[in-house]
C-alpha positions in Angstrom: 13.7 -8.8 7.4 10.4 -10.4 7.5 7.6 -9.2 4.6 4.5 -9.9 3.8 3.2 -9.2 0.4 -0.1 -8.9 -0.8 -2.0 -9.1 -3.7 -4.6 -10.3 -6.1 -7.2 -7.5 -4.7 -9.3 -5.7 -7.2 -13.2 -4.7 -7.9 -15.5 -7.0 -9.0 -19.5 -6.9 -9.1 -21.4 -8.9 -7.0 -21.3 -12.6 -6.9 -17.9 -12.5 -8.7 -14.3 -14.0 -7.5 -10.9 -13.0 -6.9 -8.1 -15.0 -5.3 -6.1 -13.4 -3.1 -1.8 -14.3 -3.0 0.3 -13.2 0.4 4.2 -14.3 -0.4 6.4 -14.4 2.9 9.6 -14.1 3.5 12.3 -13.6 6.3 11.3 -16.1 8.5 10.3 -19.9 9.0 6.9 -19.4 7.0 6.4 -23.7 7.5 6.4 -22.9 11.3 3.3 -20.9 11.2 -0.1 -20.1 11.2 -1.5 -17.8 8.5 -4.6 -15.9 8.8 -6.2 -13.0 6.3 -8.1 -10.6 8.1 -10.7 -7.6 6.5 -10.8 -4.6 7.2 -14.2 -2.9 6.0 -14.4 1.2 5.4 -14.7 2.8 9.3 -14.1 -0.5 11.0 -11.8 -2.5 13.1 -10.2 -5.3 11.1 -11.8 -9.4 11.9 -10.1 -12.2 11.2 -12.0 -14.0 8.5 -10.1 -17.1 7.9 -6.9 -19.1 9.3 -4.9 -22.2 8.4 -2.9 -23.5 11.0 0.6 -24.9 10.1 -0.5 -28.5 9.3 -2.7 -27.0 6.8 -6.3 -27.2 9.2 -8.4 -24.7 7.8 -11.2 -21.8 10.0 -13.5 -19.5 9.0 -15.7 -16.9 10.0 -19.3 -17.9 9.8 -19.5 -14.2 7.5 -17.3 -16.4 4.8 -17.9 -20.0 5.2 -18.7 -21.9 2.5 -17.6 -18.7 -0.1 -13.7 -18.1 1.1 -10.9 -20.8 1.2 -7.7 -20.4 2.6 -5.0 -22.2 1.2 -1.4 -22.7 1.4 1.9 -23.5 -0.6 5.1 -24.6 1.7 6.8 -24.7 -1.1 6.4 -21.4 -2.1 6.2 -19.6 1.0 2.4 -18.4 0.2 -0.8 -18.4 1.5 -3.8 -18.0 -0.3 -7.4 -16.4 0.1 -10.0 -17.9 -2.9 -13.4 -15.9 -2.6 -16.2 -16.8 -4.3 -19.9 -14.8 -4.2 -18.7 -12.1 -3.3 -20.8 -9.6 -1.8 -20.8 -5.7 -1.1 -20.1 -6.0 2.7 -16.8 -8.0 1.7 -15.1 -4.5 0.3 -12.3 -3.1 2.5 -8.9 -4.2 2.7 -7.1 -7.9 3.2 -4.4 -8.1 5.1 -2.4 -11.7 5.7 -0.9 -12.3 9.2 1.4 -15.2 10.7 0.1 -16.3 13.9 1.4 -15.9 16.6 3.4 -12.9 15.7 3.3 -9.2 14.7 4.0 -9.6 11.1 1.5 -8.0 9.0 0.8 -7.3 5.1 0.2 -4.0 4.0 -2.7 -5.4 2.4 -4.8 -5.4 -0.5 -8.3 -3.5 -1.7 -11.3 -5.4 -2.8 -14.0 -3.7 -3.5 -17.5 -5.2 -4.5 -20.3 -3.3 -6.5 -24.2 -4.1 -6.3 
């Protein structure tokens, strides 16, 4: 059975950090890509940043040079650091291998002015 787990979320003030933990299971995690995606309050969810298998890392220009995804073969987990964080990052993470259908159920972060 393949899960995703999230977690790590939480609310934080502006300009603050939280690192974000997605554990996989139930299938060949070293096979895939990984990608976290936001979803903000009454919008469609974006894809903010992917690591490919071999570990090559993309972001969305909203999060580059604040967010860095990371991941642990070893451990079957992928990783989402954000730094700065700013009000327009609240809403909810969710991790996703690529390609597939296998979704998290996510976690809330939620950023205060």
């Amino acid at each position: 059975q393949v899960q995703l787990v999230e977690s790590g979320g939480g609310f934080v003030q502006t300009g603050e950090s939280l690192k974000l933990s997605c554990v996989a299971s139930g299938f060949d995690f070293q096979a895939y890509g990984m990608g976290w995606y936001h979803q903000a309050p009454g919008k469609a969810a974006i894809v903010v940043a992917q690591i490919t298998a071999g570990g090559i890392p993309d972001y969305a220009d909203s999060v580059k040079g604040r967010f860095t995804i990371s991941r642990d073969n070893a451990r079957d987990t992928v990783y989402l650091q954000m730094n700065d964080l700013k009000p327009e990052d609240t809403g909810r993470y969710y991790c996703h291998a690529i390609p597939s259908n296998y979704f998290g159920e996510g976690t809330q972060v939620s950023v205060s002015t």
